[in-house]
C-alpha positions as CSV (number, residue, x, y, z in Angstrom):
1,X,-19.1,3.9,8.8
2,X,-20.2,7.2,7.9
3,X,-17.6,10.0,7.4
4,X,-17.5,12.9,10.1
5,X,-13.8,14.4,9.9
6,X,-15.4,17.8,9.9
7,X,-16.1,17.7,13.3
8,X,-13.6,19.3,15.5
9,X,-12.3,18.0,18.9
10,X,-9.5,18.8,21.0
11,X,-7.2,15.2,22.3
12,X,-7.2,13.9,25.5
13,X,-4.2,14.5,28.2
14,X,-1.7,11.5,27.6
15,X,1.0,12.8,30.4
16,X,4.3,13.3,30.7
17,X,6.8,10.9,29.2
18,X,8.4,9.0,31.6
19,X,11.1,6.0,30.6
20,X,12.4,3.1,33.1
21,X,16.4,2.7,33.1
22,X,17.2,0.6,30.9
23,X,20.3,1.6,29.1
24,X,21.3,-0.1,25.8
25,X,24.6,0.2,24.8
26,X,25.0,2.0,21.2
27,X,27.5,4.2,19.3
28,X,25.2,6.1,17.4
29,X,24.9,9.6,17.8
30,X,21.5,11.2,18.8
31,X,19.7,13.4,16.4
32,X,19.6,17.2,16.8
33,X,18.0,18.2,20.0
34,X,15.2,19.6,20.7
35,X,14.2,23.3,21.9
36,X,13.3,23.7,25.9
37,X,9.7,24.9,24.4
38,X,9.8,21.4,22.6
39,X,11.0,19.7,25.4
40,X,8.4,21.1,27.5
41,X,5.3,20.0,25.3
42,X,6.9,16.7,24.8
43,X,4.4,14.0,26.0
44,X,3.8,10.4,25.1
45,X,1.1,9.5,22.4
46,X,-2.1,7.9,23.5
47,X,-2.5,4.6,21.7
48,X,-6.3,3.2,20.7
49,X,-5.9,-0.5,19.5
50,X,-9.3,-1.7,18.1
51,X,-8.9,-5.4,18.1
52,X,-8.4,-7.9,20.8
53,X,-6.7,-10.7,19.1
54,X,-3.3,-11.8,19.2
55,X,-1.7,-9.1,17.2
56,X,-3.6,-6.2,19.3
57,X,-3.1,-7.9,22.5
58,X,0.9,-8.7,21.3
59,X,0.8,-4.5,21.2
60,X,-1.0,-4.0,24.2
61,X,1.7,-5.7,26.0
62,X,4.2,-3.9,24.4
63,X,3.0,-0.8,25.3
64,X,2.3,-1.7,29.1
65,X,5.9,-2.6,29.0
66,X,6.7,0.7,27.1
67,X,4.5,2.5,29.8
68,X,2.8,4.2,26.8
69,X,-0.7,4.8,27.7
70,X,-3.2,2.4,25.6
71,X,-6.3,1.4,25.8
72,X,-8.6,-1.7,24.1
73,X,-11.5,-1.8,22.2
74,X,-13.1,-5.2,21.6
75,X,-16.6,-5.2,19.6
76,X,-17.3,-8.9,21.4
77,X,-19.1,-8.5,24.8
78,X,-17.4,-11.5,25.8
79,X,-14.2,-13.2,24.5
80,X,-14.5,-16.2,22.8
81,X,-12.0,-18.6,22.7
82,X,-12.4,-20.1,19.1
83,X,-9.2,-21.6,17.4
84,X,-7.3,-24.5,16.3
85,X,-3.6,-24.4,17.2
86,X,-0.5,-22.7,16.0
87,X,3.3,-23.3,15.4
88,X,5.3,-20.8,17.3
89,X,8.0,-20.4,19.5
90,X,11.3,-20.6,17.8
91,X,11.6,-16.8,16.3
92,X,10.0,-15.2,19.5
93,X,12.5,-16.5,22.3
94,X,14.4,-13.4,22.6
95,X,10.7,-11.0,22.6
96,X,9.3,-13.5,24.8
97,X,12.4,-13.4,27.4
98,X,11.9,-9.2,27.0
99,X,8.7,-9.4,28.0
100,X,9.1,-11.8,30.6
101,X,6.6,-14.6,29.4
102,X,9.3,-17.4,28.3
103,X,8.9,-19.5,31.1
104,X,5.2,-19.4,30.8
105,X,4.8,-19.5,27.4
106,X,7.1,-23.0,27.4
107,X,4.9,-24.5,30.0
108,X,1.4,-24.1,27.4
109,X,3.2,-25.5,24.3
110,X,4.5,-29.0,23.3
111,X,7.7,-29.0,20.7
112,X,6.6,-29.3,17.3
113,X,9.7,-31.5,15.5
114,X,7.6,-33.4,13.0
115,X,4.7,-33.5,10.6
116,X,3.6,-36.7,8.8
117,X,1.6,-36.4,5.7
118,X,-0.8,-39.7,4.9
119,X,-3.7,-39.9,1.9
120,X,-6.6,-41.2,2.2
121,X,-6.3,-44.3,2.1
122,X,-4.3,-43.7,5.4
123,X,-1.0,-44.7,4.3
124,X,2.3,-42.2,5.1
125,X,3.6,-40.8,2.3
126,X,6.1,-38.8,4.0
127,X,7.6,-37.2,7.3
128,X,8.8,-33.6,6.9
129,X,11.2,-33.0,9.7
130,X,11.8,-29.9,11.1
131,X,14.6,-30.5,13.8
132,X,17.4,-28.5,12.6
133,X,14.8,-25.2,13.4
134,X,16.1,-25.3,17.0
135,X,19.7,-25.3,16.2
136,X,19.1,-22.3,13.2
137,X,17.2,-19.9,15.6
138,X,18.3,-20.7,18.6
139,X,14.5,-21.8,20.1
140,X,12.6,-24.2,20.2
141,X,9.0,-24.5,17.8
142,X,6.2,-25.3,20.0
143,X,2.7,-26.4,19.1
144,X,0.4,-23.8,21.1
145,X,-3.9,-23.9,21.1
146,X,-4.5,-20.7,19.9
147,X,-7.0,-20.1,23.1
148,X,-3.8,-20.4,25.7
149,X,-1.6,-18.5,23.6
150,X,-4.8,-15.7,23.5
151,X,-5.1,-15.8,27.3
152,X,-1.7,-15.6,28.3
153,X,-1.5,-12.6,26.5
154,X,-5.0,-11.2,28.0
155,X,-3.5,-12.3,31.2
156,X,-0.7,-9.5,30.9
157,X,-2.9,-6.7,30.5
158,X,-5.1,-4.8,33.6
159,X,-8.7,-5.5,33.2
160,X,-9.4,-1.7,33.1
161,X,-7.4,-1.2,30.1
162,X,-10.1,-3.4,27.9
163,X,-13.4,-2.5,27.2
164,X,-15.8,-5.2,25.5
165,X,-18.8,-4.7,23.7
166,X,-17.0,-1.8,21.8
167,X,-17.7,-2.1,18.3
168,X,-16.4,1.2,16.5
169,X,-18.4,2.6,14.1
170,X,-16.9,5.8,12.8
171,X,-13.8,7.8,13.7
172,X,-12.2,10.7,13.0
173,X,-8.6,12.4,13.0
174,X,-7.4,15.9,12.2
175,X,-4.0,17.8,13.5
176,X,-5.3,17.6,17.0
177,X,-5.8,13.9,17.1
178,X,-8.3,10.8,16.6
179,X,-11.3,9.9,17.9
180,X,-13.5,7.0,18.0
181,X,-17.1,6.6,18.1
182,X,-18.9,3.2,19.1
183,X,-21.9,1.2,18.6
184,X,-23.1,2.6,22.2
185,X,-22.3,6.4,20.8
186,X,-20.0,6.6,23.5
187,X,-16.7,8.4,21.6
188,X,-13.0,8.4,22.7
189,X,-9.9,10.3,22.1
190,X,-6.2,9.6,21.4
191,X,-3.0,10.3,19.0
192,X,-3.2,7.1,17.8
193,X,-5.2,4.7,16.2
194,X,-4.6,1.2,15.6
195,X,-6.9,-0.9,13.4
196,X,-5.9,-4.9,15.1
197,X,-9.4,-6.1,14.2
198,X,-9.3,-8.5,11.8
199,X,-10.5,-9.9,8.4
200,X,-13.4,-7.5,8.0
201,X,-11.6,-4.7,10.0
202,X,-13.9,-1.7,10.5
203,X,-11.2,0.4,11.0
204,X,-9.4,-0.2,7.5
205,X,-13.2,-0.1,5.4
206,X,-13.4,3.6,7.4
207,X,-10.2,4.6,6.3
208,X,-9.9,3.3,3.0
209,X,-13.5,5.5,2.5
210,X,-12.1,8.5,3.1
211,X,-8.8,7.9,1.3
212,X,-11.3,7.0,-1.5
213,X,-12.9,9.7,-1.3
214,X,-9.6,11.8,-1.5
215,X,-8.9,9.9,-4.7
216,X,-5.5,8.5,-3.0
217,X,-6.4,4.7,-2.3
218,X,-5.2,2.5,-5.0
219,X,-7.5,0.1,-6.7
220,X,-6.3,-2.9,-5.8
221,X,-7.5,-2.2,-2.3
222,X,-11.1,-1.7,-3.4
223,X,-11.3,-5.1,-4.8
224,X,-12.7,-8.1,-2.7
225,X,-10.2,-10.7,-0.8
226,X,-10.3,-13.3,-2.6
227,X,-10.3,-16.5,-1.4
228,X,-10.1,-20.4,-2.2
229,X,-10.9,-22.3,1.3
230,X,-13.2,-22.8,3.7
231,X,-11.9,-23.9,7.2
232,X,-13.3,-26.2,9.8
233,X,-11.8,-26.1,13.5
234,X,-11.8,-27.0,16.7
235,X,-10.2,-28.5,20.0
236,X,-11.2,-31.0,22.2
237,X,-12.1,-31.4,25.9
238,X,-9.2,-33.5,27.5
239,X,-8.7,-36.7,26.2
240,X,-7.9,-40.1,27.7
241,X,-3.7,-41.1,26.4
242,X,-4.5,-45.0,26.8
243,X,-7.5,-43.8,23.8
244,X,-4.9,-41.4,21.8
245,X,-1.5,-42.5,22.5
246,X,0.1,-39.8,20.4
247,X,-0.9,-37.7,23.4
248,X,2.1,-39.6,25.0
249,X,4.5,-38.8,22.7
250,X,7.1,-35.8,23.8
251,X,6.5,-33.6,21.2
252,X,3.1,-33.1,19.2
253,X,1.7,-35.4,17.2
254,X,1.0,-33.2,14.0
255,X,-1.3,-35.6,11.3
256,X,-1.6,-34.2,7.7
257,X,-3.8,-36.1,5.8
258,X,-4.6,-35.4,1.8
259,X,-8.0,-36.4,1.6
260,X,-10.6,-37.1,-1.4
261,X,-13.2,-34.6,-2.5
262,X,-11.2,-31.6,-2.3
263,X,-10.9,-32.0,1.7
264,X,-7.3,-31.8,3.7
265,X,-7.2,-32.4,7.1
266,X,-5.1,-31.6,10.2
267,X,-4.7,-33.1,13.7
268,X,-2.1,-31.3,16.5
269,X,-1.3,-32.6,20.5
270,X,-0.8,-30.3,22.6
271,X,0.3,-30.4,26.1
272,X,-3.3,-30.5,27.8
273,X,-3.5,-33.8,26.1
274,X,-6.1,-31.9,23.8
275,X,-6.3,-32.7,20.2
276,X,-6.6,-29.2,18.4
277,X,-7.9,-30.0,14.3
278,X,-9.1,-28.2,11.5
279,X,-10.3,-29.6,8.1
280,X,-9.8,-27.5,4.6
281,X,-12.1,-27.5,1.8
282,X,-11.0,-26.3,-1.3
283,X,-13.2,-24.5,-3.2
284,X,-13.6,-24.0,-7.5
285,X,-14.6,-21.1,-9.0
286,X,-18.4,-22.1,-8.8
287,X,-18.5,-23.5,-5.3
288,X,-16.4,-20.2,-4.5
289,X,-19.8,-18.4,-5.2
290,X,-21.5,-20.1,-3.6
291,X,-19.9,-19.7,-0.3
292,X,-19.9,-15.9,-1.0
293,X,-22.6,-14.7,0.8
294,X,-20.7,-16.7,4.2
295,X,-17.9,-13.9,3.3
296,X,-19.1,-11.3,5.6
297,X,-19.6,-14.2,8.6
298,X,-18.1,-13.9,11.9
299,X,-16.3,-17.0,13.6
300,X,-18.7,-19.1,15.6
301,X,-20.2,-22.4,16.1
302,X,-23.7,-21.5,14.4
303,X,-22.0,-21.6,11.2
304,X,-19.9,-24.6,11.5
305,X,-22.7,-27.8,12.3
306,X,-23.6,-28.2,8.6
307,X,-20.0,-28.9,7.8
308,X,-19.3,-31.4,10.8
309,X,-22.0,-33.3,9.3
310,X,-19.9,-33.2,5.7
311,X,-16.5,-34.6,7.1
312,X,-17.4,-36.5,10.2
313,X,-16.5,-39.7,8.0
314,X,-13.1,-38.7,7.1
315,X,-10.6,-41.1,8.4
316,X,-7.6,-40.0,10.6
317,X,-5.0,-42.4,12.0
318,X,-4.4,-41.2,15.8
319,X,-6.0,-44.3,17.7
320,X,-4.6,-46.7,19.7
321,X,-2.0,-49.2,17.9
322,X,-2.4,-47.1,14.7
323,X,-6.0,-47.5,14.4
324,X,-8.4,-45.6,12.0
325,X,-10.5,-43.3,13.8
326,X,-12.9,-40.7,12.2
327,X,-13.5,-36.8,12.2
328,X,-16.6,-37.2,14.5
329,X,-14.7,-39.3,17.0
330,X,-13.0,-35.7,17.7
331,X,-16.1,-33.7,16.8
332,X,-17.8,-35.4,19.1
333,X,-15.2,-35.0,21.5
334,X,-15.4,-31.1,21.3
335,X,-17.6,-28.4,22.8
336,X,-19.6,-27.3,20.7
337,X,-18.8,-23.2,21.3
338,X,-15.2,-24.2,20.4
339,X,-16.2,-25.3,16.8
340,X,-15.8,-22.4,14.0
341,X,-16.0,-22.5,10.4
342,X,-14.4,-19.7,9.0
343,X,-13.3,-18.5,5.1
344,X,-9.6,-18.4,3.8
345,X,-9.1,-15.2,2.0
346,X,-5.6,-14.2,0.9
347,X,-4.6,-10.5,0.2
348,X,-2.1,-8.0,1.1
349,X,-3.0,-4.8,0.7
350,X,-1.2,-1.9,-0.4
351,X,-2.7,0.6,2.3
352,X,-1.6,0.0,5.9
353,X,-1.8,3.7,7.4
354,X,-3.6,6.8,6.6
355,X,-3.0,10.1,9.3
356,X,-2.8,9.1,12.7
357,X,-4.5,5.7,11.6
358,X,-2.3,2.5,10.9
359,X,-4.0,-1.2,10.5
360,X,-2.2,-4.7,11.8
361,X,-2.0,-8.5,11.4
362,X,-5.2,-9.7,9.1
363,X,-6.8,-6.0,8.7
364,X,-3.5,-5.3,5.9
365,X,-2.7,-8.9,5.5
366,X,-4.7,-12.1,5.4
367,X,-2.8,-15.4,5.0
368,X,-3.5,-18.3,4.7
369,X,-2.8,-20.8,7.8
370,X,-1.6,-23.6,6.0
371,X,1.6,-22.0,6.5
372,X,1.2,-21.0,10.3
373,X,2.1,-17.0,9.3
374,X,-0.9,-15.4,10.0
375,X,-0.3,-15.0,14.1
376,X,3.5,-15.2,13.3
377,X,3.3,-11.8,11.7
378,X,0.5,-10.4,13.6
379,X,3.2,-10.6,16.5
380,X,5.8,-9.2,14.1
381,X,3.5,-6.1,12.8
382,X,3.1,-5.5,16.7
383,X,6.9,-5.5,17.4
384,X,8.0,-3.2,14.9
385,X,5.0,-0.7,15.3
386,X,5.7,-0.9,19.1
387,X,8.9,0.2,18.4
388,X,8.3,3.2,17.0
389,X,5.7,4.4,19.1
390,X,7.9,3.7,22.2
391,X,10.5,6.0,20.3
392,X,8.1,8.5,19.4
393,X,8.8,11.9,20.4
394,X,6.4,14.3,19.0
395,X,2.5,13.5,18.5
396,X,2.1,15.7,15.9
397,X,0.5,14.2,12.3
398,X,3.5,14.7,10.5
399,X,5.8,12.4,12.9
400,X,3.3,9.9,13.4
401,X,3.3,9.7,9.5
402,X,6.8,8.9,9.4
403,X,6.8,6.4,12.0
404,X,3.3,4.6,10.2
405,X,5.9,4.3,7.2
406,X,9.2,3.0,8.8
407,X,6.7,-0.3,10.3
408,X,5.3,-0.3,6.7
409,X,8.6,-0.4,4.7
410,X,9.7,-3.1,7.4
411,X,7.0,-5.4,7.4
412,X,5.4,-5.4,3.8
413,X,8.7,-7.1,2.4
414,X,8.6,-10.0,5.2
415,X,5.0,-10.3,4.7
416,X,5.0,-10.8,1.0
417,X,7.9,-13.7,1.2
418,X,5.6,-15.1,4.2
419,X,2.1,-14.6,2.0
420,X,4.3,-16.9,-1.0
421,X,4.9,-19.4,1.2
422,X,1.9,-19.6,3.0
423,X,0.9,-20.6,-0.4
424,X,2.9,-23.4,-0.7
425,X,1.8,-25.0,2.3
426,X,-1.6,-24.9,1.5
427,X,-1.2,-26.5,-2.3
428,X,0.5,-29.2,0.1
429,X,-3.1,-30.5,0.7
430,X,-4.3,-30.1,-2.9
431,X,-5.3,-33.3,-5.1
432,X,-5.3,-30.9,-8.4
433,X,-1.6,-31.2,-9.8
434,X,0.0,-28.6,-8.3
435,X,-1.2,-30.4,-5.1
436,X,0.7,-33.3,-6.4
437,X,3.7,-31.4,-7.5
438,X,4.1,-29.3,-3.9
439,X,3.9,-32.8,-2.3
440,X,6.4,-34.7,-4.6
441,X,9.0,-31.6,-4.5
442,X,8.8,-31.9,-0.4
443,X,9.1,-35.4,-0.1
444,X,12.5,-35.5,-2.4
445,X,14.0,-32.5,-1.0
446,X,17.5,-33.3,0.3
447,X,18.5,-32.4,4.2
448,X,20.1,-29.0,3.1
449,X,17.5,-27.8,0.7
450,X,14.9,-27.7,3.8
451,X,17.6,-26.1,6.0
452,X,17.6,-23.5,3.0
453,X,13.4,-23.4,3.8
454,X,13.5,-23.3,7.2
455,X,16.1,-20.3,7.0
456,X,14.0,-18.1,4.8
457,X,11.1,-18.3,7.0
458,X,12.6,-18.0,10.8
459,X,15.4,-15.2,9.8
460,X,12.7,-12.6,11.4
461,X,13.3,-12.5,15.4
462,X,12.4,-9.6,16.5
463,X,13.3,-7.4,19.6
464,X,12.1,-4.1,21.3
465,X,14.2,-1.7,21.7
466,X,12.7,-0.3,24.9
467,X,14.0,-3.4,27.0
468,X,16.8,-4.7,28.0
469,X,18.2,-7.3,24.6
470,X,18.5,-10.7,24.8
471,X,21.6,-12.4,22.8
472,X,20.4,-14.7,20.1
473,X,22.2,-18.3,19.4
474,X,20.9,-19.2,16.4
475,X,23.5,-20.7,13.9
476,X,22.2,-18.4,11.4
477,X,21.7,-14.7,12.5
478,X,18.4,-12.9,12.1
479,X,17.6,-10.7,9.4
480,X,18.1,-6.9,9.7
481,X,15.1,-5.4,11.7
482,X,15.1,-1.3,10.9
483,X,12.8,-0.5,13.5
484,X,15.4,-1.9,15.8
485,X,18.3,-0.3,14.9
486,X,16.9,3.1,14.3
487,X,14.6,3.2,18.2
488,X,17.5,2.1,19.5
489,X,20.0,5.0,19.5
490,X,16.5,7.1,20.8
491,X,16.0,5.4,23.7
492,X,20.0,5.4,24.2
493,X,19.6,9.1,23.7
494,X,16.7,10.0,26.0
495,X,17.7,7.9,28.7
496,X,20.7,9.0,28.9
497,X,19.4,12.3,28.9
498,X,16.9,11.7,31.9
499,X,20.1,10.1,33.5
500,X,22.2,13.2,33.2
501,X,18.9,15.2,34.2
502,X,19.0,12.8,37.5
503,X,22.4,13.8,38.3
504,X,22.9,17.2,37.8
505,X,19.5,18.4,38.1
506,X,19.4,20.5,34.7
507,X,17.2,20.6,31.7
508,X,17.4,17.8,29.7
509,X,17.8,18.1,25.9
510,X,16.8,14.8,24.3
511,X,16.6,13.6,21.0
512,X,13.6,14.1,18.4
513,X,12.5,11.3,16.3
């Protein structure tokens, strides 16, 4: 991206705010008002989200709910629906009842209770069980193909507000806002921008350029992601049940199998009577240099048909009456342009926002999946940034850098605890010792020690503050959530300021963030 923050621009009109009724009960007491002159200028941000996954399409439904005006920039001309699956559910039953999208949400996922580890020899070597999630959180864990999930989402959002074949190249922001130039030269404007796209986010290599530049990026952020897997996956076309009777079971039939040759493997139901997989290899430092030049790769099926060939012999026990059936039997089984191989970096970085620029999900964190975090706190990051920008009151630089730091100071604890544990779970599949160690710890820990694990990663349930709250009946409360508790007495604030407004037909003084 080349560097063009000399240029000067004035920002697009974003309108008048105007909030919906919904009044939240709260005792705390607004923050000093502000002037008529204020009050006057005060308009709602306009919100650029680069990115079409599932954290920037979690945001864009925020913000339709919000009625903040957004819009999407996605540098695929077409949206592909690449993926394995994903556990989810159980810490988003209160956001999904906000938003409406509980009931469908249910009807696209099967409960995930179970998961049932074998070696290759394809003997079980243990069952962990993870039934007393429902009764700590209050929901139920369901296991979702990441391309339903993706288009329920998509779904939410008008057609008009996403614009394909949009790959940014450069932006820009100053005092008087951001803009955006694309592939196409076509430029946009807004208050906000928000970097959701990805791995090899454009957005966060732009920014962290000119923060370089300034000599204010710290050097950990200029080193590569590094990474120790490469990842196979892919979901198949329906299958017969009489063929793959797990597909008859209630809940999904998750298969964890500790292979030879530095290979793990995964199968997952789902409730299309699909079989969603993905295979790990586990890379040394010399076959890790190998595969660096695949670093820079996108996701996509032209990458992956060396390494079907590789583990299309593996065994996997999901046949009929227990029988041993093979990774092609499910390759085979699976359109082609829904096979990816993909690399497993891991990094947080230190630099999340810069001006009126904040990143999201995998462009400031990148998990690994073993531990099912990395859409978990996409949705999270897009929740607690959401909540801000719904509370914001001024689209000045200076505000928007606040609010860029309240979602940072939230998140970055939550996604360092998730980041350790994501760890965990992917040693689980590791035939080194520690592989051996993370397996024997799990398969001897006591009833209330995986409560105690289950605890620390589904305290984070997050609300908006902008609708209406939902209780939660978990047996163990959530954890604190800042941007929560502080929107909330602003929104209590301004609407009932517009309500007062309504009523006696005066000027409303409302509360500045």
């Amino acid at each position: 991206m080349s560097d063009t923050r000399s240029e000067k621009f004035e920002p697009s009109e974003a309108g008048p705010f105007v909030c919906e009724p919904r009044v939240h009960v709260s005792t705390a007491k607004p923050k000093a008002p502000l002037t008529e002159e204020e009050l006057a200028n005060m308009e709602k941000p306009k919100v650029l989200i680069v990115g079409a996954g599932i954290g920037g399409l979690m945001l864009a439904n925020l913000l339709q709910k919000g009625n903040i005006p957004y819009e999407v920039y996605e540098r695929n001309k077409e949206m592909k629906p690449l993926g394995s699956a994903m556990s989810l559910g159980s810490c988003f039953k209160q956001l999904f009842q906000q938003l409406q999208l509980l009931e469908e949400f249910e009807k696209i996922g099967k409960p995930n209770l179970t998961m049932e580890l074998f070696d290759s020899e394809m003997k079980s070597m243990f069952v962990l069980d993870s039934t007393a999630r429902e009764t700590i959180t209050g929901g139920v864990e369901y296991i979702v193909a990441r391309p339903d999930l993706y288009n329920l989402l998509l779904r939410q959002i008008p057609k008009e507000r996403i614009h394909m074949g949009k790959k940014v190249m450069s932006f820009l922001q100053n005092d008087g806002g951001v803009m955006i130039r694309c592939s196409d030269n076509s430029t946009v404007q807004g208050d906000i921008l928000v970097g959701a796209d990805g791995t090899y986010s454009g957005v966060r290599q732009h920014l962290y350029k000119t923060l370089k530049e300034k000599k204010v990026l710290p050097a950990s952020d200029e080193k590569a992601m590094p990474f120790t897997c490469i990842c196979l996956v892919g979901q198949t076309d329906v299958l017969d049940p009489e063929e793959f009777p797990g597909l008859k079971l209630p809940q999904s039939q998750f298969v964890f199998v500790v292979g030879e040759e530095n290979y793990s493997l995964s199968t997952l139901t789902t409730i299309t009577n699909r079989i969603c997989w993905f295979v790990i290899r586990f890379l040394d430092k010399e076959s890790s240099r190998e595969h660096d030049s695949f670093r820079n790769s996108e996701w996509g099926p032209e990458q992956a048909e060396a390494m079907c060939k590789e583990v299309r012999h593996f065994k996997v026990p999901i046949g009929k009456e227990g029988a041993i059936m093979t990774m092609g039997d499910l390759i085979d089984k699976t359109p082609k342009d829904l096979i990816s191989k993909v690399m497993l970096e891991e990094k947080i970085f230190e630099t999340w926002h810069g001006g009126r620029t904040v990143l999201l999900g995998d462009s400031c964190h990148k998990l690994n999946p073993a531990g099912g975090a990395g859409a978990l706190n996409a949705i999270q990051d897009a929740v607690a940034l959401g909540n801000w920008i719904c509370a914001l009151q001024a689209k000045d630089k200076d505000s928007i850098a606040r609010i860029f730091k309240e979602y940072r100071d939230e998140r970055y604890p939550v996604v360092k605890a998730a980041f350790a544990t994501s760890q965990v779970f992917r040693d689980l599949g590791g035939i080194n010792f520690k592989g051996l160690l993370t397996r024997m710890v799990f398969k001897n820990m006591p009833k209330w020690l995986m409560e105690k694990v289950i605890i620390r990663r589904t305290r984070s349930r997050p609300q908006v503050s902008f609708l209406p709250l939902r209780k939660d009946n978990g047996s163990v409360p959530p954890m604190a959530q800042p941007s929560l508790e502080k929107t909330l007495p602003i929104i209590q604030a301004r609407l009932e300021a517009e309500l007062a407004k309504a009523e006696s037909g005066q000027k409303v003084v409302a509360t500045a963030v």
